[in-house]
mmCIF file of the N, C-alpha and C atoms, coordinates in Angstrom:
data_MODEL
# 
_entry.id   MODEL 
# 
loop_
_atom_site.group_PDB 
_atom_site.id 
_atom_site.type_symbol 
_atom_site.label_atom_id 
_atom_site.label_alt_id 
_atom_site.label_comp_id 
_atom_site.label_asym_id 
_atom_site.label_entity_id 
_atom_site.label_seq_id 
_atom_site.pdbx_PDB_ins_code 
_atom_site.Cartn_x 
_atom_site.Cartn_y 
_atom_site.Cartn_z 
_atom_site.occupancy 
_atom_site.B_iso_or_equiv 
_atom_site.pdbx_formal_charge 
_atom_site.auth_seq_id 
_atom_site.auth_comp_id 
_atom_site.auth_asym_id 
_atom_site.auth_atom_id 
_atom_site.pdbx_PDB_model_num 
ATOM 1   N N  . UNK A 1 1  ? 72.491  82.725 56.959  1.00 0.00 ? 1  UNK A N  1 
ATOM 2   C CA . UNK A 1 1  ? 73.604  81.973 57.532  1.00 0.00 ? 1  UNK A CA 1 
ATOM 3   C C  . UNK A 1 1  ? 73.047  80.688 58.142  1.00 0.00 ? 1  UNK A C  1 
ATOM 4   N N  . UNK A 1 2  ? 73.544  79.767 57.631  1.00 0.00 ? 2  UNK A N  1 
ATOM 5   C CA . UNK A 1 2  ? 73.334  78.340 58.618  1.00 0.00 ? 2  UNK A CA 1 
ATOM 6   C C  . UNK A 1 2  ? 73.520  77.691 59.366  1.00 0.00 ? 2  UNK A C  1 
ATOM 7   N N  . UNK A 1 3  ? 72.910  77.067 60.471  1.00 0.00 ? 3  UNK A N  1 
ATOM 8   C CA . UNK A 1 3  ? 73.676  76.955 61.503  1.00 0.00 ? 3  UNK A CA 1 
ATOM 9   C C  . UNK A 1 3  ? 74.766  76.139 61.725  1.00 0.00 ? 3  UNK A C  1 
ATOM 10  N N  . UNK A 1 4  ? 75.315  75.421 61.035  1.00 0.00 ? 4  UNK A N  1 
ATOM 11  C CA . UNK A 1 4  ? 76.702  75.109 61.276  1.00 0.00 ? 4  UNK A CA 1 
ATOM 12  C C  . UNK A 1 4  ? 77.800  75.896 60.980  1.00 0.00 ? 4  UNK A C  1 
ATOM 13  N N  . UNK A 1 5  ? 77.535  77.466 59.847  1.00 0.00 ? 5  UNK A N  1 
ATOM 14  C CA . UNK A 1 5  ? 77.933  77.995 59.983  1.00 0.00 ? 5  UNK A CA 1 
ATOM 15  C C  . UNK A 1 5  ? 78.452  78.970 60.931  1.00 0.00 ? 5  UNK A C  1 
ATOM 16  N N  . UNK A 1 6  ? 77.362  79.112 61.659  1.00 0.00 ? 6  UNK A N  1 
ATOM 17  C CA . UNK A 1 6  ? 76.985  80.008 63.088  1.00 0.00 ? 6  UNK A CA 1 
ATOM 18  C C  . UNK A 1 6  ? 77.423  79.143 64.017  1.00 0.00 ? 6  UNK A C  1 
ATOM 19  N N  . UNK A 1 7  ? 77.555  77.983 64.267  1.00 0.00 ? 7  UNK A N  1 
ATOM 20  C CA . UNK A 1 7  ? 78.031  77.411 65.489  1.00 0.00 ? 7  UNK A CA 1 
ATOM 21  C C  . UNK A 1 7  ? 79.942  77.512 65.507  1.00 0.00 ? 7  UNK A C  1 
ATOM 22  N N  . UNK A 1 8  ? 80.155  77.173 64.059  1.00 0.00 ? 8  UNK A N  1 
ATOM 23  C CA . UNK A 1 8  ? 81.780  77.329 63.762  1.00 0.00 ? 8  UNK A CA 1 
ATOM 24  C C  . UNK A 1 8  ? 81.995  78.682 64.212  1.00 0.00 ? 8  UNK A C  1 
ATOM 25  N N  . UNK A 1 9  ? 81.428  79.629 63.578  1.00 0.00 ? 9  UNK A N  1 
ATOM 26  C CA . UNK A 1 9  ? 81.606  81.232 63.631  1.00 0.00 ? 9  UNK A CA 1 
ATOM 27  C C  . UNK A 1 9  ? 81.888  81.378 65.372  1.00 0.00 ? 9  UNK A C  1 
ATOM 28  N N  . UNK A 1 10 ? 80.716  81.037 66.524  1.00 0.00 ? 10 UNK A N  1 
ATOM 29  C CA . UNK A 1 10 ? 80.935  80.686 67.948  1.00 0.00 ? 10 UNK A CA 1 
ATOM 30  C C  . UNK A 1 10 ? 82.329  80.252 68.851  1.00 0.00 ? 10 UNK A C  1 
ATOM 31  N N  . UNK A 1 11 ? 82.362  78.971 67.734  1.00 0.00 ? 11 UNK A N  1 
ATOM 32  C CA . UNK A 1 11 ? 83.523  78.283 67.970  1.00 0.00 ? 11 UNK A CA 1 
ATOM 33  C C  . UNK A 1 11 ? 84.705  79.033 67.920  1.00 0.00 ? 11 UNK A C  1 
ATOM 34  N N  . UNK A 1 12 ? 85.034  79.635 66.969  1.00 0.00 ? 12 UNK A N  1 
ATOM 35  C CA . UNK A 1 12 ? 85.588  80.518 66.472  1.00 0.00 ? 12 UNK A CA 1 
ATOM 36  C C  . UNK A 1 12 ? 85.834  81.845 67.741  1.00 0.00 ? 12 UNK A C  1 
ATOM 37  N N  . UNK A 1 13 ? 84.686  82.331 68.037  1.00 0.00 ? 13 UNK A N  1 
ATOM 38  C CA . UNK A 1 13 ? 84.700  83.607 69.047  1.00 0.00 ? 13 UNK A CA 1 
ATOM 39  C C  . UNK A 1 13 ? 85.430  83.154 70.357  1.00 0.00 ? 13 UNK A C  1 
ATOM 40  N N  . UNK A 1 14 ? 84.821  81.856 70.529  1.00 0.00 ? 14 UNK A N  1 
ATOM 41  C CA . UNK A 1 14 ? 84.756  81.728 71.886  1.00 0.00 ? 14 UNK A CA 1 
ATOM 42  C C  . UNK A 1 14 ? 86.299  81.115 71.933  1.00 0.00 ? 14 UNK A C  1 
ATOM 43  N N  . UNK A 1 15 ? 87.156  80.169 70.760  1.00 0.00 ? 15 UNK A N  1 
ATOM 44  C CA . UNK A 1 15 ? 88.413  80.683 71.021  1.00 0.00 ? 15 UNK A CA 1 
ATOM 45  C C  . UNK A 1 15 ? 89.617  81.439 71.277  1.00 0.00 ? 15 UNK A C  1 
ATOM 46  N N  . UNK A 1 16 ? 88.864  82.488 70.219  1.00 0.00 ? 16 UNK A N  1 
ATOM 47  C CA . UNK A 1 16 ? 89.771  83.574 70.392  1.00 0.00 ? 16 UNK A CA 1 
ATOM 48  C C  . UNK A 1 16 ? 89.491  84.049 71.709  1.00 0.00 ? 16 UNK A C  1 
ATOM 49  N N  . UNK A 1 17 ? 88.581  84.019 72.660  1.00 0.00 ? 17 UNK A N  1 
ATOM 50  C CA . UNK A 1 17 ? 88.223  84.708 73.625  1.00 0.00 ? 17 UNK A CA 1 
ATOM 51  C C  . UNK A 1 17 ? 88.949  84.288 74.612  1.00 0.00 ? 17 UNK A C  1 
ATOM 52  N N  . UNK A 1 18 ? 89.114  82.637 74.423  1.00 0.00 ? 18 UNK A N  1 
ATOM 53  C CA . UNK A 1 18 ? 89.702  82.264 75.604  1.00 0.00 ? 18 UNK A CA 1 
ATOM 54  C C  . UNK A 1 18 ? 91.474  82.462 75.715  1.00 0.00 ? 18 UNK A C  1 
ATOM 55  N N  . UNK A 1 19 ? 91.369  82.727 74.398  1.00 0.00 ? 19 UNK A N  1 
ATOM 56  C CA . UNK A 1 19 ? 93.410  83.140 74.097  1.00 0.00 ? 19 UNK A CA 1 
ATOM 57  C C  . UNK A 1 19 ? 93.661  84.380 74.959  1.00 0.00 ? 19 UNK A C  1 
ATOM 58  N N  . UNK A 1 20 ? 92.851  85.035 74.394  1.00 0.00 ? 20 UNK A N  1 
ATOM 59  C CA . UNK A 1 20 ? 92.475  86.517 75.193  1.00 0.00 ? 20 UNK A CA 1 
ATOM 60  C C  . UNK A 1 20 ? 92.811  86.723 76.453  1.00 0.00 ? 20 UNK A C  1 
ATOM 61  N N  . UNK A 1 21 ? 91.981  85.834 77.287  1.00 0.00 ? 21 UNK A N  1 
ATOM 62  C CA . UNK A 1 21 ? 92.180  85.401 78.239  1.00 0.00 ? 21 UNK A CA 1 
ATOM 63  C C  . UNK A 1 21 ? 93.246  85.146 79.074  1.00 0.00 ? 21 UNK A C  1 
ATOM 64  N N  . UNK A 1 22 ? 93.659  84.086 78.262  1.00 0.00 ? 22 UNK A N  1 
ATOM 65  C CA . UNK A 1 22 ? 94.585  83.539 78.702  1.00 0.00 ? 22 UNK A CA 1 
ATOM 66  C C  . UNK A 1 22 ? 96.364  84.233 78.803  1.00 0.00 ? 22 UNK A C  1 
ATOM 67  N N  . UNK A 1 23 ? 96.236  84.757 77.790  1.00 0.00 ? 23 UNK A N  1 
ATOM 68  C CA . UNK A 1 23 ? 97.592  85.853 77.498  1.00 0.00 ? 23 UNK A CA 1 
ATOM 69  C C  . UNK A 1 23 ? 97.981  86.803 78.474  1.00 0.00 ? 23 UNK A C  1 
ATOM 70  N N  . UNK A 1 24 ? 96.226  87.576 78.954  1.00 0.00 ? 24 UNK A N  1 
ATOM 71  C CA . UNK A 1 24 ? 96.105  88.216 79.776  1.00 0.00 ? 24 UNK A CA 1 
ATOM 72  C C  . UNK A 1 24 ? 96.893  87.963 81.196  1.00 0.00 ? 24 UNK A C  1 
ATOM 73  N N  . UNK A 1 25 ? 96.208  86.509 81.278  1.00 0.00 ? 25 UNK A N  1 
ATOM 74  C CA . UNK A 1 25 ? 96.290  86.141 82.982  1.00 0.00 ? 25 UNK A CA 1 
ATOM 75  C C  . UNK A 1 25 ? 98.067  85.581 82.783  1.00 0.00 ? 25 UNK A C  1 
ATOM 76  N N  . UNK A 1 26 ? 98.781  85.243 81.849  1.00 0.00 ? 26 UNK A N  1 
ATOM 77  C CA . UNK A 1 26 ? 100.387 85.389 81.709  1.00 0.00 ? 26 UNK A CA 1 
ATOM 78  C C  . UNK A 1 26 ? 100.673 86.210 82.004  1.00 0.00 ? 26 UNK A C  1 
ATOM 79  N N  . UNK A 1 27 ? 100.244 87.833 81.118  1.00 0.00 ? 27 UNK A N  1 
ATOM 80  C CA . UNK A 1 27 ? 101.134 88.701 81.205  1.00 0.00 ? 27 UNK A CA 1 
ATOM 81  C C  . UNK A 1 27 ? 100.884 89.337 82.866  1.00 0.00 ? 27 UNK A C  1 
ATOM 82  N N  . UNK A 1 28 ? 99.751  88.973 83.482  1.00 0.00 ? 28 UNK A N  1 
ATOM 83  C CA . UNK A 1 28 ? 99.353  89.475 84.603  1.00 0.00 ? 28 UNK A CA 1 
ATOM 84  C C  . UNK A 1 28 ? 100.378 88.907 85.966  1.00 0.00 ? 28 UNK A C  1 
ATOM 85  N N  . UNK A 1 29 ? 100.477 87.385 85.201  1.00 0.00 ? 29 UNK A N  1 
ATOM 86  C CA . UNK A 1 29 ? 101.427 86.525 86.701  1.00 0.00 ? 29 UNK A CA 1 
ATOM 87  C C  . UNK A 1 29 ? 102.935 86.975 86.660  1.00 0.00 ? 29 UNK A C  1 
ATOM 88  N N  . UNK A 1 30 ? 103.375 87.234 85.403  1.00 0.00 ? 30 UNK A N  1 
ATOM 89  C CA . UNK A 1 30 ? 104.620 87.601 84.902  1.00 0.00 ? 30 UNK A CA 1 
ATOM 90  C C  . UNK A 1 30 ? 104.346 89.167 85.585  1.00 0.00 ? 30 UNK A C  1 
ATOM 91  N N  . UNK A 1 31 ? 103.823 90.020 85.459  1.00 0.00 ? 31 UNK A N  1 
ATOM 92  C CA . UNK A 1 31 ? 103.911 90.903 86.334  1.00 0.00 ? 31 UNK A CA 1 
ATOM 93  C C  . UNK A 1 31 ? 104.197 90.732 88.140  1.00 0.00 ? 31 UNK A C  1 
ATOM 94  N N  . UNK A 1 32 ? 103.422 89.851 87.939  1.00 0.00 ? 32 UNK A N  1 
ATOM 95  C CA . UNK A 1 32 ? 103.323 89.306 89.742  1.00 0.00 ? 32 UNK A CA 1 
ATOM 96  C C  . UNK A 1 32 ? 105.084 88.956 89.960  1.00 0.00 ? 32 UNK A C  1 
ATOM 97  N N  . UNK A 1 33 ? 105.171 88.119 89.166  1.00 0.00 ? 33 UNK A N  1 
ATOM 98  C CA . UNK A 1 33 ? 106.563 87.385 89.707  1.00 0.00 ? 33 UNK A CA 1 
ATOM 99  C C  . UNK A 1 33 ? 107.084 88.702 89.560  1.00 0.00 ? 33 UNK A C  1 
ATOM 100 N N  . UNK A 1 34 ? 107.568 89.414 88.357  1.00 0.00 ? 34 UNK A N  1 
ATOM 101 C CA . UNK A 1 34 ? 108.557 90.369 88.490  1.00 0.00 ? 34 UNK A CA 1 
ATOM 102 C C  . UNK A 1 34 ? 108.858 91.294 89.707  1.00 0.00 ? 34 UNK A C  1 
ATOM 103 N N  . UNK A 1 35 ? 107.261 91.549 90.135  1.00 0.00 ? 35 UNK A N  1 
ATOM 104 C CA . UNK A 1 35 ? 107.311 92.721 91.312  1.00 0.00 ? 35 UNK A CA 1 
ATOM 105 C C  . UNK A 1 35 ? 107.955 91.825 92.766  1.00 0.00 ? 35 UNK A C  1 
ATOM 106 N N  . UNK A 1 36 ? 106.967 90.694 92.538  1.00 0.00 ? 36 UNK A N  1 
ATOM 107 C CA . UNK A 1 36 ? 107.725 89.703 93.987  1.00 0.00 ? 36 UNK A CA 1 
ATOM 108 C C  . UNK A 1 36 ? 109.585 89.454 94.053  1.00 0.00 ? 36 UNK A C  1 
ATOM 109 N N  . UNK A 1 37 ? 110.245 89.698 92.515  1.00 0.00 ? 37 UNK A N  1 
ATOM 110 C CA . UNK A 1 37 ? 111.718 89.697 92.788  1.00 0.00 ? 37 UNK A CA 1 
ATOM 111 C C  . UNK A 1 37 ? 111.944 90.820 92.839  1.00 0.00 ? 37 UNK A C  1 
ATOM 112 N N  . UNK A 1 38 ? 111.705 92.123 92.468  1.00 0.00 ? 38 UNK A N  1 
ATOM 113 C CA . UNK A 1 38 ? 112.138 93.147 92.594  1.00 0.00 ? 38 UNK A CA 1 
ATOM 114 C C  . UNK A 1 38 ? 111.995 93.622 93.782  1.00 0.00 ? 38 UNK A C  1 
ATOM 115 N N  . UNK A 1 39 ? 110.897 93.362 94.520  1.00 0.00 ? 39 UNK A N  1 
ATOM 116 C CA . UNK A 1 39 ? 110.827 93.280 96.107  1.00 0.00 ? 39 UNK A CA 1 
ATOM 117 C C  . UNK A 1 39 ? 111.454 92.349 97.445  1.00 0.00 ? 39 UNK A C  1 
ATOM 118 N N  . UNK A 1 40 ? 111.693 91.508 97.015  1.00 0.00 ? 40 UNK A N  1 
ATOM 119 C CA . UNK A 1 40 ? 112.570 90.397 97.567  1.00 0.00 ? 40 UNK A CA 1 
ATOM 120 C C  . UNK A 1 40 ? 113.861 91.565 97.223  1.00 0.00 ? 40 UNK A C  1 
ATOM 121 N N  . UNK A 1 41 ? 114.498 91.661 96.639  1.00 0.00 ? 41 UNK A N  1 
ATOM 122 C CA . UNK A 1 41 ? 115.921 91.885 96.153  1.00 0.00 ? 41 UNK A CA 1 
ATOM 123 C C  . UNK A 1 41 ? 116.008 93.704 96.648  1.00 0.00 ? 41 UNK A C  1 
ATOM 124 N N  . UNK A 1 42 ? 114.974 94.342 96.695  1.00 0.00 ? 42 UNK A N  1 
ATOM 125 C CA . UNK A 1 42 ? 115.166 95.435 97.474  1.00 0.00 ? 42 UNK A CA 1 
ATOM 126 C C  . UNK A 1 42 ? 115.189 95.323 99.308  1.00 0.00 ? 42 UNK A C  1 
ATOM 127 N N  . UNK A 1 43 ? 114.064 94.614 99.869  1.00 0.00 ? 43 UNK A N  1 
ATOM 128 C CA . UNK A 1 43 ? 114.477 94.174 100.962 1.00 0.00 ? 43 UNK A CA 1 
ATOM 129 C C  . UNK A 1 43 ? 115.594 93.298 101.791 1.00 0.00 ? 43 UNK A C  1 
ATOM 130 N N  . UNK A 1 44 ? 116.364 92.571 100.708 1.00 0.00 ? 44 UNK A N  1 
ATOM 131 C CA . UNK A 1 44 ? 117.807 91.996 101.157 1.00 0.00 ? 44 UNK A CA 1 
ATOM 132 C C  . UNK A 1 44 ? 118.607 92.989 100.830 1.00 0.00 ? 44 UNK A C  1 
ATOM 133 N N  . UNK A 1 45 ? 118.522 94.272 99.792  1.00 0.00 ? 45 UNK A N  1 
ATOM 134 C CA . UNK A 1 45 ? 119.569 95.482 99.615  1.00 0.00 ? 45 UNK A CA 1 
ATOM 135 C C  . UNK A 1 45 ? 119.611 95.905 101.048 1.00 0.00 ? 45 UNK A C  1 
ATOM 136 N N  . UNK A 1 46 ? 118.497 96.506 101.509 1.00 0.00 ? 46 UNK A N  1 
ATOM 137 C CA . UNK A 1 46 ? 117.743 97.070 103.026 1.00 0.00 ? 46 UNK A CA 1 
ATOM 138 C C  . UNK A 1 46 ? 118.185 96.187 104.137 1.00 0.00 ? 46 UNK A C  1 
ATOM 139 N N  . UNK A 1 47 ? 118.541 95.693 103.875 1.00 0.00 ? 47 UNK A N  1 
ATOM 140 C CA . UNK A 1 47 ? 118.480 93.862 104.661 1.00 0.00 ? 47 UNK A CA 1 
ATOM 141 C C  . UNK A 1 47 ? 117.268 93.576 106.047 1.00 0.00 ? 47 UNK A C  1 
ATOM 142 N N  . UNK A 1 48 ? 116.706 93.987 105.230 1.00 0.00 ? 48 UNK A N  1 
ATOM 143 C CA . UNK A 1 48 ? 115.300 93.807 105.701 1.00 0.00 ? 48 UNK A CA 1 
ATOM 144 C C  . UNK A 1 48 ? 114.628 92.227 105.834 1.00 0.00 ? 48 UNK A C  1 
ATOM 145 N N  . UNK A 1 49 ? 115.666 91.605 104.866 1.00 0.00 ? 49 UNK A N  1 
ATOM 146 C CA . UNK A 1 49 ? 115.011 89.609 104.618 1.00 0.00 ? 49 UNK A CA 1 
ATOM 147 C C  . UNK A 1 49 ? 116.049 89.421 103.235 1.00 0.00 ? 49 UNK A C  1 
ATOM 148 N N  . UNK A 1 50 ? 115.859 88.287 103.785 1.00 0.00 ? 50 UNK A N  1 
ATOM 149 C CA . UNK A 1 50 ? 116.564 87.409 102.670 1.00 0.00 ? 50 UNK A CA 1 
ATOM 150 C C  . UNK A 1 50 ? 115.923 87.339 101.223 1.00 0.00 ? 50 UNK A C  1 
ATOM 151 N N  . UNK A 1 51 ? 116.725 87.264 100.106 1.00 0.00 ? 51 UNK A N  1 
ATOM 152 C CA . UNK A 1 51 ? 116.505 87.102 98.482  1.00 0.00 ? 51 UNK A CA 1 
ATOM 153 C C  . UNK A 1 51 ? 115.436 85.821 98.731  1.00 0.00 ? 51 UNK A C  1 
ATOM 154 N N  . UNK A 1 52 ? 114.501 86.010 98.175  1.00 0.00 ? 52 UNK A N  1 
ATOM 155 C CA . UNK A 1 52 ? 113.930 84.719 97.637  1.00 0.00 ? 52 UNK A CA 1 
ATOM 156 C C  . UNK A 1 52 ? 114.587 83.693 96.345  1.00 0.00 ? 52 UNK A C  1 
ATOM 157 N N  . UNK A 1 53 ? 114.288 82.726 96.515  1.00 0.00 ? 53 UNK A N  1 
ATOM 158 C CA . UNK A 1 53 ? 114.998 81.621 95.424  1.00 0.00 ? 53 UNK A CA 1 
ATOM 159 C C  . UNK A 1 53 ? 114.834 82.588 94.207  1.00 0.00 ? 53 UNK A C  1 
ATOM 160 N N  . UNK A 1 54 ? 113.653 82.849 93.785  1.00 0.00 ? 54 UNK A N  1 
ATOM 161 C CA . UNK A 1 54 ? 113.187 83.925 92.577  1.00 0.00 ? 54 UNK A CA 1 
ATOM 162 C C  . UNK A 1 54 ? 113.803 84.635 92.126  1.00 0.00 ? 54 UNK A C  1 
ATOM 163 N N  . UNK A 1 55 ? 114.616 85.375 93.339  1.00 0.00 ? 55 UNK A N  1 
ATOM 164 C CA . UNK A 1 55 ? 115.610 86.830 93.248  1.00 0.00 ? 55 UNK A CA 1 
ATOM 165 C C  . UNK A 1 55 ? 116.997 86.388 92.809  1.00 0.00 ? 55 UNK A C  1 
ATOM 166 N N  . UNK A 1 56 ? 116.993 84.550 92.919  1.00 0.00 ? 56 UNK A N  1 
ATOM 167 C CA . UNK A 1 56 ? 118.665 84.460 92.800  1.00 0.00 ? 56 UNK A CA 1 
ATOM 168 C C  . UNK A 1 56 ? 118.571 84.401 90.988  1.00 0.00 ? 56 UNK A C  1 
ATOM 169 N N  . UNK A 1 57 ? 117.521 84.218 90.256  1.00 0.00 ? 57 UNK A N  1 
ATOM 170 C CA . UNK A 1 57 ? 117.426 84.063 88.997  1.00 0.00 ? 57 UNK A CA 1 
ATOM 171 C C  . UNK A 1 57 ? 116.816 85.212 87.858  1.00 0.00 ? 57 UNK A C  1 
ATOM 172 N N  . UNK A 1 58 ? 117.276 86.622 88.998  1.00 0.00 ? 58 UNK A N  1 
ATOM 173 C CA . UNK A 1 58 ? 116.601 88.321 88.952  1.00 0.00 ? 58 UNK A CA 1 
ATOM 174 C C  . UNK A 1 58 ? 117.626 88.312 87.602  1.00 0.00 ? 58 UNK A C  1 
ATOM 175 N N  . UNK A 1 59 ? 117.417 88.872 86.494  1.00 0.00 ? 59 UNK A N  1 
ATOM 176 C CA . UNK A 1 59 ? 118.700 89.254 86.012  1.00 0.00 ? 59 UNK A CA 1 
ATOM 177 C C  . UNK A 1 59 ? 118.553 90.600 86.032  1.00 0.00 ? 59 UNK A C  1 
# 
């Protein structure tokens, strides 16, 4: 194998790696937000505190 082959092949890894990545840390914040409205919107049920802006766009 030659090395421009091997550097593309790299290129190659180290994109997919960073998609990887990256998808991850979405599906991770999208978790975040969800729990932060579902918690907002149980503590104004409780009336424990007010809906966050977040919670007014809960569907």
């Amino acid at each position: 194998m030659n090395k421009l082959s091997m550097d593309k092949q790299l290129d190659i890894l180290r994109r997919e790696a960073r998609e990887r990545r990256n998808a991850a840390l979405r599906a991770r914040l999208a978790d975040d937000m969800t729990a932060e409205r579902v918690l907002s919107r149980f503590l104004a049920m409780k009336g424990l505190g007010e809906p966050s802006e977040n919670t007014l766009n809960f569907a």
